[in-house]
N, C-alpha and C positions, 0 to 999 in steps of 0.2 A: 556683480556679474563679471567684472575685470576682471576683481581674484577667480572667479572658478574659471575663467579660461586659460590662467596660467597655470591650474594644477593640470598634471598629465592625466589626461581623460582617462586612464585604467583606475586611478585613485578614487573616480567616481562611484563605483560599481564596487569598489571596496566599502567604502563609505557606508554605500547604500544596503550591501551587503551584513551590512555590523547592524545600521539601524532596523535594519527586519530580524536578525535576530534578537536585537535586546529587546523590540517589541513583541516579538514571538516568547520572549523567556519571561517579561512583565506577566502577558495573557496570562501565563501556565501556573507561573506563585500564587494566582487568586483563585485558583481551582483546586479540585482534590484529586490527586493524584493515585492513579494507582498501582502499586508496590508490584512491579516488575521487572523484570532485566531488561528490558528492552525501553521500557520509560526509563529507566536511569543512565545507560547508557546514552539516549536522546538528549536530556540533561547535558552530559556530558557533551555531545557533540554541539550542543548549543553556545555550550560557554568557553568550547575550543575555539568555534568558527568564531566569535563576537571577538576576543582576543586576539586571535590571527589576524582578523581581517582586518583590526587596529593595527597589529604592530606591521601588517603587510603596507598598510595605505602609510604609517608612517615612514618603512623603509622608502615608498616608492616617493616621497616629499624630498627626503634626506639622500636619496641617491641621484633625486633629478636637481639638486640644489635648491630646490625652493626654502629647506631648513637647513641652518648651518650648526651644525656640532661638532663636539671633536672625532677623533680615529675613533678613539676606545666604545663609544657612545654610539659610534655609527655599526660600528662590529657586534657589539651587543644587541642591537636592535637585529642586522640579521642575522647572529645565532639565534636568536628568540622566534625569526621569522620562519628557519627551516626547520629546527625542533617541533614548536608547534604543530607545523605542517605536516610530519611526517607521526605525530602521537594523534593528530586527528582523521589521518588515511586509516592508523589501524581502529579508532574508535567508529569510524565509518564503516569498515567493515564490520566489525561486531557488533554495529548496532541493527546492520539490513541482515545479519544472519537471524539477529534476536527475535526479528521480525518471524521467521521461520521458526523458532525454535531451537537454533543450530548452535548456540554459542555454548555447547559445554566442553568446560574447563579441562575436562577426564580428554579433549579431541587434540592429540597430536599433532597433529596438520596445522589446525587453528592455532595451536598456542604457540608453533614455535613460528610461525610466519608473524603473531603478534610482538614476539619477541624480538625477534630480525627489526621491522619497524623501532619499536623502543630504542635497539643499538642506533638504528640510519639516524633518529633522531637525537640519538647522544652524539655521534659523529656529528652531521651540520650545527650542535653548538657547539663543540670545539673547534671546528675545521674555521669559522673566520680570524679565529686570535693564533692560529698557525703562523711562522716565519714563511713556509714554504709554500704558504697559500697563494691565488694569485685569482683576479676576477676577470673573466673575459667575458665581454658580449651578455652580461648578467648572468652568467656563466661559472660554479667553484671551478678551478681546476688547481692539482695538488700531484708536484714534479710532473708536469707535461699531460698527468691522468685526467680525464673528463667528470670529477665527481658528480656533479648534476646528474649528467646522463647517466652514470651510471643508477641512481639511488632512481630517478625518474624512470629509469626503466623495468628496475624492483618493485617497485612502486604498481606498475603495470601489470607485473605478474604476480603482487599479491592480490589484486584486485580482480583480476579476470579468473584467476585459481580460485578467488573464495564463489565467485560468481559459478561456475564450474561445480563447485562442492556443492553449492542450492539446489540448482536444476537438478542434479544426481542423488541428492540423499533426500528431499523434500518431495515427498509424493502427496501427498494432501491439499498442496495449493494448487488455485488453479489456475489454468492458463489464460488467465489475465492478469492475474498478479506477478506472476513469471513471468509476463511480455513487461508488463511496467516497470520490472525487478532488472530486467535485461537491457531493455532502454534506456532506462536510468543512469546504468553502468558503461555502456558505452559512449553517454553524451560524455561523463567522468571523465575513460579512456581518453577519450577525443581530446578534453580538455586540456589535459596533462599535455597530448602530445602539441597541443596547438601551444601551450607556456614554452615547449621544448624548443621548438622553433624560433622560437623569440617572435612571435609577432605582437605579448605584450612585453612591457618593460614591468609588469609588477604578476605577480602569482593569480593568472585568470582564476585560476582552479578554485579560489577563494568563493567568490560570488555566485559561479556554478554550481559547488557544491552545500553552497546553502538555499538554494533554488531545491536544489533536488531534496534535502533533507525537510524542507520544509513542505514538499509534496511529500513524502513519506508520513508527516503528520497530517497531513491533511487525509489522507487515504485509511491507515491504520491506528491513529493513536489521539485523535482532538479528543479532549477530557469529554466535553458533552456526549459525544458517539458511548462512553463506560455509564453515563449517569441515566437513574431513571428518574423523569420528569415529573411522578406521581408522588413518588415518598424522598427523595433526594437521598436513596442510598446508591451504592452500585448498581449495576441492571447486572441481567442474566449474561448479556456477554462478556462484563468484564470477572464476572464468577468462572468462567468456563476460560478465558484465556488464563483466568491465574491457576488454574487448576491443571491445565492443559501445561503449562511451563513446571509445573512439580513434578508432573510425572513426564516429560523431557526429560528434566535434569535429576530426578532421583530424589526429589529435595521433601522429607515431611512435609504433610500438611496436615490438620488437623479442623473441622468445621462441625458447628450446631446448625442445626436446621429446625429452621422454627416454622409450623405448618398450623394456620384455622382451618379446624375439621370441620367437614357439609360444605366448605366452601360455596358450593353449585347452589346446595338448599337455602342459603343465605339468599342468595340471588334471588332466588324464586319469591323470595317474601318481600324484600326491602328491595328498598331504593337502590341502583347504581352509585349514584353521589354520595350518600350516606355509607354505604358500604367503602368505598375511594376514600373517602373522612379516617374510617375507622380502620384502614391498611396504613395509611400516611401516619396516623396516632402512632400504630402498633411500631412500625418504622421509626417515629421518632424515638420512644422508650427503649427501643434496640440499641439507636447508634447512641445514645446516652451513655445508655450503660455500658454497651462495650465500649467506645471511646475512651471512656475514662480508665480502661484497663485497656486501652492500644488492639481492640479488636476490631478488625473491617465488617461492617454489613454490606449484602448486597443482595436484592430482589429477585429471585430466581424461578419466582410464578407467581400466577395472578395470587393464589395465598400462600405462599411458600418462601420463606429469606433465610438467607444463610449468613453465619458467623461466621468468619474469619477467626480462629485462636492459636495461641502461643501452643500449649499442649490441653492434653485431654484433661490437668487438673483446671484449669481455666475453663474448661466448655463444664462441667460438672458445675464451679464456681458459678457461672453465666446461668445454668440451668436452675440452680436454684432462687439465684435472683428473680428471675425469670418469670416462675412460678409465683412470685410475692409480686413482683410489677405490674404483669399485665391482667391489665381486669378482663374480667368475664363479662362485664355488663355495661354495654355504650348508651348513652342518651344525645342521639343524634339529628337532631333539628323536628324535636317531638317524638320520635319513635328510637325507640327499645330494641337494642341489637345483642343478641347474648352470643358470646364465641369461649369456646374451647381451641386448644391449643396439642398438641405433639409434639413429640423433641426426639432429634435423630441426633447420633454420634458418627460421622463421616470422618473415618481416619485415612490418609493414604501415609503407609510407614516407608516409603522408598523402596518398595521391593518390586517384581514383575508385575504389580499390578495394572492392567492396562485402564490407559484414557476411557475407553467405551466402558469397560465395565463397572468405574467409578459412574461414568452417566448413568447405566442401568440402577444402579443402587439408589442415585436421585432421584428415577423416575418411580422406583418403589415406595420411596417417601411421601413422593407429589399424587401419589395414586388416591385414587375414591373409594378403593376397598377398604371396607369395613376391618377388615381385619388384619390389616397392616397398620393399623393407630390405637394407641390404649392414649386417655387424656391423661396429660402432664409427665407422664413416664418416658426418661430418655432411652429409646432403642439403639442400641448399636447394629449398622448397618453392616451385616457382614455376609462370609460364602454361603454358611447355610441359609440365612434369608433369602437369597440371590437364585440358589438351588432350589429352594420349596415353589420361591416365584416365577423360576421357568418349567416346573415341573405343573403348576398349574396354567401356566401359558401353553402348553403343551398340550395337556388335557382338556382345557380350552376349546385349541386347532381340533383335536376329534370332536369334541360334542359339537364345535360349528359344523364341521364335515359331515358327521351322522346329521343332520338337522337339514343343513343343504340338500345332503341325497336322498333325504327320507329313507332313510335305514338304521336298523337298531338289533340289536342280535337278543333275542330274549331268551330263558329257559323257565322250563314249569317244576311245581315242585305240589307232588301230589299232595292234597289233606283228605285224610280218611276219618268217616263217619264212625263212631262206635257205635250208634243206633242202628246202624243200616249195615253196619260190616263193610263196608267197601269204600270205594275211591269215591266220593262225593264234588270233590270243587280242587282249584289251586290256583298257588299263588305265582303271579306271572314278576320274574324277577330278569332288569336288565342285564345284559352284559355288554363290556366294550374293550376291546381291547387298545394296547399300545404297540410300536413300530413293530417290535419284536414278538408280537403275538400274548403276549401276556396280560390277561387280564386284569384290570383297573379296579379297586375296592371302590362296587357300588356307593357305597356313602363319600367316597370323597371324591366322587364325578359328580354326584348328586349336590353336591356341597358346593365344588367350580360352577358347577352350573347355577346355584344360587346367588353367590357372591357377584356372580357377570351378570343378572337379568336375564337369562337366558332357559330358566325353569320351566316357563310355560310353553316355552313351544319345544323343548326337550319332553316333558309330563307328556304332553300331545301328543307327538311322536309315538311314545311308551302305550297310551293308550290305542291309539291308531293301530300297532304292532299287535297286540292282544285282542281287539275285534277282527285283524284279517286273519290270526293265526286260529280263531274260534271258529270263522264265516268258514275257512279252504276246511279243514278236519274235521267239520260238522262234531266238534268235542261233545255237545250237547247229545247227542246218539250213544254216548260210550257211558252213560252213566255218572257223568258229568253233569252237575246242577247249576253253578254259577261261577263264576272267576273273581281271583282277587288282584286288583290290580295297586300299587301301592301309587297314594299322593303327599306331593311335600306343604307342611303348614303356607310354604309361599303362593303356591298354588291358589290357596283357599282366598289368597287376601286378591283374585280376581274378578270380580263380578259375574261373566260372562263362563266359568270354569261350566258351572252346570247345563246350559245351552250347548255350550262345544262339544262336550262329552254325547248329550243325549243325539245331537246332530250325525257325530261320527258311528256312534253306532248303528241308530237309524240306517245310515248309510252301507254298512256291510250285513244289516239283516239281525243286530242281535239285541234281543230285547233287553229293555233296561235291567228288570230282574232281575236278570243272569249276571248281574254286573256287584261285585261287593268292593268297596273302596278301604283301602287301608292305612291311618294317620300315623303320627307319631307326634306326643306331644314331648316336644323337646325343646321347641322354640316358639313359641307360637306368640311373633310380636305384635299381634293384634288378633287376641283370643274371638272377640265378639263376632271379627268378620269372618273367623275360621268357624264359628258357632252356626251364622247365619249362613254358609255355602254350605256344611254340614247339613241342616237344615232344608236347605232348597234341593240335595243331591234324594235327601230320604224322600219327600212331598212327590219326586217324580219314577221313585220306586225302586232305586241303588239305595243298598243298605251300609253302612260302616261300621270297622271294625277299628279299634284303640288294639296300636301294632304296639310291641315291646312293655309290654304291661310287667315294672317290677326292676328295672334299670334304673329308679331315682325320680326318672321323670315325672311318673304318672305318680298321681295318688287314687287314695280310692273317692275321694272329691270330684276326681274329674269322670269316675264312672259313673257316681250322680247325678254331676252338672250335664257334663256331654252329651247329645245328640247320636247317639251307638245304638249298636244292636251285639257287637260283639266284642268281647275282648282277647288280647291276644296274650297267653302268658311266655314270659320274656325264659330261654333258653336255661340265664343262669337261675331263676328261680325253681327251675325245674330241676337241675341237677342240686341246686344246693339241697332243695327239698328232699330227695333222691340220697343224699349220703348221709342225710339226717342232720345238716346244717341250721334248718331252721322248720318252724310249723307253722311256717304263718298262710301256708294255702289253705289249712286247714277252717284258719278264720274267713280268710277272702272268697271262698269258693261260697259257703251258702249266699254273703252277702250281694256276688253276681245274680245267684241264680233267682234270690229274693228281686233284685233289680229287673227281671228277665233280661236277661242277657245270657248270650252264650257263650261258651267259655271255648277257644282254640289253644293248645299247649302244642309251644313250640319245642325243639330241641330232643326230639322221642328219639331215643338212642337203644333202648332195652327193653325187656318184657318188663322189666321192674317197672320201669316209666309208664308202659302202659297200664299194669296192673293200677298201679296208684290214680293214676285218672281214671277209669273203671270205679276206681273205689269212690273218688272224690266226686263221681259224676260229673265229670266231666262230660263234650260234646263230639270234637273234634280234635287230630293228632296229626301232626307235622313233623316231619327230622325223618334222620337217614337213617332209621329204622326199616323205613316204608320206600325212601329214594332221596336220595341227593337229586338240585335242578338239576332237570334234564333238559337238551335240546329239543327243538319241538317234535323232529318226527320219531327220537327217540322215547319220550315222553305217549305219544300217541301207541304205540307199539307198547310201553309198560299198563297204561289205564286200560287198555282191552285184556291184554292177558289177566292184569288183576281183576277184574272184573267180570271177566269171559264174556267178553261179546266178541 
């Protein structure tokens, strides 16, 4: 207790100042660090301040006499004292810029005021082994000049300039971090100028400014805050700061993205715990293997981790491993977890590409759409993905808006009876347009609106539209038999599809009869339940019609097995048949008419067209022979005159 009352009490706070950094710099060695400018920089300021504030508290021993050395020895220690000091103002600033984003090298301002520093700091280590040097009041002064103050008041303005530069170029952070960025910086200022003063005998500046740096880690940069607790790779924030500093500084980047497809569906089945097992597994095989070829993993969704790589031959390299490593099939505390996998190519090559729209690209990956994931196959994440996927985010925005408003813009498209000569029935087909008024290809609204869940109450809608536009035009008056209204195989796989339907009609007066339904078998991921709504829709007196008959889809299998009353032939078999492409209507047509079913041929363009179904006995004729859809009250106005009522 004697001895520390002789040492000059500023030598305390040096002291104590070194031991909190070199315990701060132990913590940091046994963590994993992650590969930024801003942690390296921190590094740096780490093992400036633990140095300084050594050679500072030894100056402050050797200049109060407590140590006896010679000249040369004591001069050396403070050129070492003000060097330091002056290469770790500018590491201090470049490290609360890094903080921001702000330290790029290409910034003028930044590099030559870092520069300036470097010289101040070459100058205080030559300036004590000067002849002309001379110490006043702890004080350089050189021929009568005040060097301290001068370099301390440099010092000032490069600090509150870069401070300056934050506030003004850094619009994203926010104004909390900017008040702590601020404050920070003026306790600094303050500090300096309270050293200027002399009220200590040894560099305050030391011990404040690793108080402050050390709140700077506490706030931005503790390794835990980057780590994820579940699988010990990175977490999703420290993925998005690194990502976020590439495109700051222009710098490649290159990432795999490695995604368990159903994710959600997993859940529903299995255990929480067991499924956490089998991410933490998947994580572990990751950082193995990349590892050992120096790649980062890090967590970037509940199923989604991303690769860190050198270049795109590496992520290929990784992908293939990849695909040999991770199993398909978990055995997880008795139960059976089967997972697939997806692989994304996320390049950013240094060009305008912006921060957000590299996000958007992630979130395409991380998405539950079906049809953004082929299994094993690495995607390259690029503008036209990015294009199609805001192009059905768009088409989306309408189909929720027609859905909210209850509105839907239909047009009819007459089918005429060869039996009867006239307009008989038709087919009610939607339309929806885009900002610009242009019509949207029925099938790929029809599509968005599948991929989103969003098809039955879209169908609804379309059916609701077609009973009021029947109920207002009394159609049924005009020689008009029944309506067709088209359904998607999604539809079928509803329970409740045939209820709703007959409910809504009921509702505007129009009898089920009147009502003919139209499939298309194209997808149909659960045949049986589309068999049995088929089924339940004929039992209550809507008949159906097998749409696009001769596309690939359908065979004549499905005219056997299906629950039909009509079929519908598909546009191109009609004209191929027509130029004498092929004869196979020739075979198919008895084999309907054997089935009882009736035949509607679509795409009637010519007499030729008609004459041939005439001949083929055919039932019904469709195409813009007879009318292209019409609007509804356009539409009402053609079925009268053709029909003369």
């Amino acid at each position: 207790m004697y001895i520390m009352k002789m040492i000059p009490y500023n030598v305390h706070y040096e002291i104590g100042a070194s031991l909190l950094m070199i315990l701060l710099l132990c913590c940091i060695v046994g963590k994993k660090r992650l590969r930024t400018r801003s942690n390296n920089l921190f590094l740096c300021n780490v093992c400036l301040l633990i140095a300084g504030n050594l050679i500072d508290g030894l100056c402050g021993l050797i200049n109060s006499g407590m140590i006896t050395c010679s000249v040369h020895t004591q001069r050396l220690c403070n050129a070492l004292d003000g060097s330091i000091f002056y290469l770790l103002i500018a590491a201090y600033v470049l490290y609360f810029l890094s903080l921001a984003y702000l330290t790029n090298y290409h910034n003028k301002q930044i590099f030559s005021m870092s520069i300036l520093m470097v010289v101040l700091a070459a100058v205080c280590f030559v300036l004590p082994f000067l002849q002309s040097n001379s110490w006043s009041n702890g004080k350089y002064v050189f021929h009568g000049i005040p060097v301290s103050g001068i370099t301390e008041g440099i010092t000032v303005v490069y600090v509150v300039s870069a401070m300056i530069y934050l506030l003004l170029h850094e619009k994203k952070m926010g104004k909390q971090k900017k008040g702590f960025f601020l404050l920070c910086n003026i306790v600094f200022v303050g500090a300096i100028g309270l050293q200027h003063i002399g009220i200590f005998c040894c560099r305050f500046v030391y011990p404040i400014l690793a108080v402050i740096i050390f709140a700077y880690f506490l706030l931005f940069q503790s390794p835990d805050f980057y780590m994820d607790r579940l699988t010990w790779a990175f977490n999703q924030t420290a993925f998005f700061d690194i990502l976020r500093e590439c495109v700051q500084y222009r710098e490649p980047a290159n990432f795999l993205l490695v995604r368990i497809n159903e994710y959600n569906s997993l859940l529903r089945i299995h255990q929480y715990e067991n499924l956490a097992q089998v991410r933490s597994n998947i994580s572990e095989i990751l950082r193995d293997t990349g590892t050992k070829r120096e790649a980062t993993v890090y967590r970037i969704g509940a199923s989604t981790f991303a690769v860190h790589c050198r270049d795109k031959e590496q992520i290929k390299r990784l992908h293939e491993l990849f695909l040999s490593y991770l199993p398909k099939r978990w055995e997880i505390e008795d139960e059976v977890i089967k997972t697939n996998y997806c692989y994304y190519l996320l390049a950013y090559e240094g060009d305008d590409t912006s921060f957000e729209k590299l996000v958007q690209w992630i979130h395409y990956a991380r998405s539950d759409h079906k049809a953004h994931h082929k299994q094993g196959e690495l995607i390259t994440l690029r503008y036209d993905i990015m294009t199609e996927t805001e192009r059905q985010r768009e088409v989306l925005r309408y189909i929720e808006e027609a859905i909210l408003d209850q509105r839907m813009e239909i047009h009819m498209q007459p089918v005429y009876s060869l039996e009867q000569d006239k307009i008989t029935s038709l087919e009610v087909l939607s339309r929806m347009k885009d900002q610009e008024g242009n019509f949207i290809n029925p099938e790929y609204f029809i599509h968005v609106a599948e991929e989103n869940h969003c098809i039955l109450k879209l169908g609804e809608l379309i059916f609701r539209r077609a009973c009021i536009f029947a109920s207002q035009n009394h159609i049924f008056d005009y020689g008009i038999e029944y309506m067709n209204v088209n359904i998607s195989p999604g539809q079928c796989q509803y329970e409740r599809l045939t209820e709703d339907f007959v409910e809504i009609a009921a509702e505007y007066d129009i009898p089920v009869e009147r009502i003919h339904l139209e499939i298309t078998e194209s997808e149909f991921q659960d045949p049986q339940a589309v068999e049995r709504t088929l089924d339940r829709l004929r039992k209550f007196g809507m008949q159906v019609a097998l749409d696009d008959f001769g596309t690939g889809c359908s065979t004549l299998l499905s005219i056997l097995e299906l629950p039909i009353d009509y079929v519908k032939i598909d546009k191109s078999l009609v004209w191929s048949y027509g130029e004498g492409g092929n004869q196979f209507l020739d075979d198919l047509m008895p084999v309907i008419k054997n089935e009882g079913k009736k035949v509607i041929a679509e795409g009637i363009e010519t007499e030729e067209h008609i004459e041939i179904f005439r001949r083929l006995q055919g039932d019904y004729l469709q195409g813009y022979y007879y009318s292209k859809p019409l609007p509804e009250h356009e539409f009402v106005k053609y079925v009268r005159e053709f029909n003369h009522v």
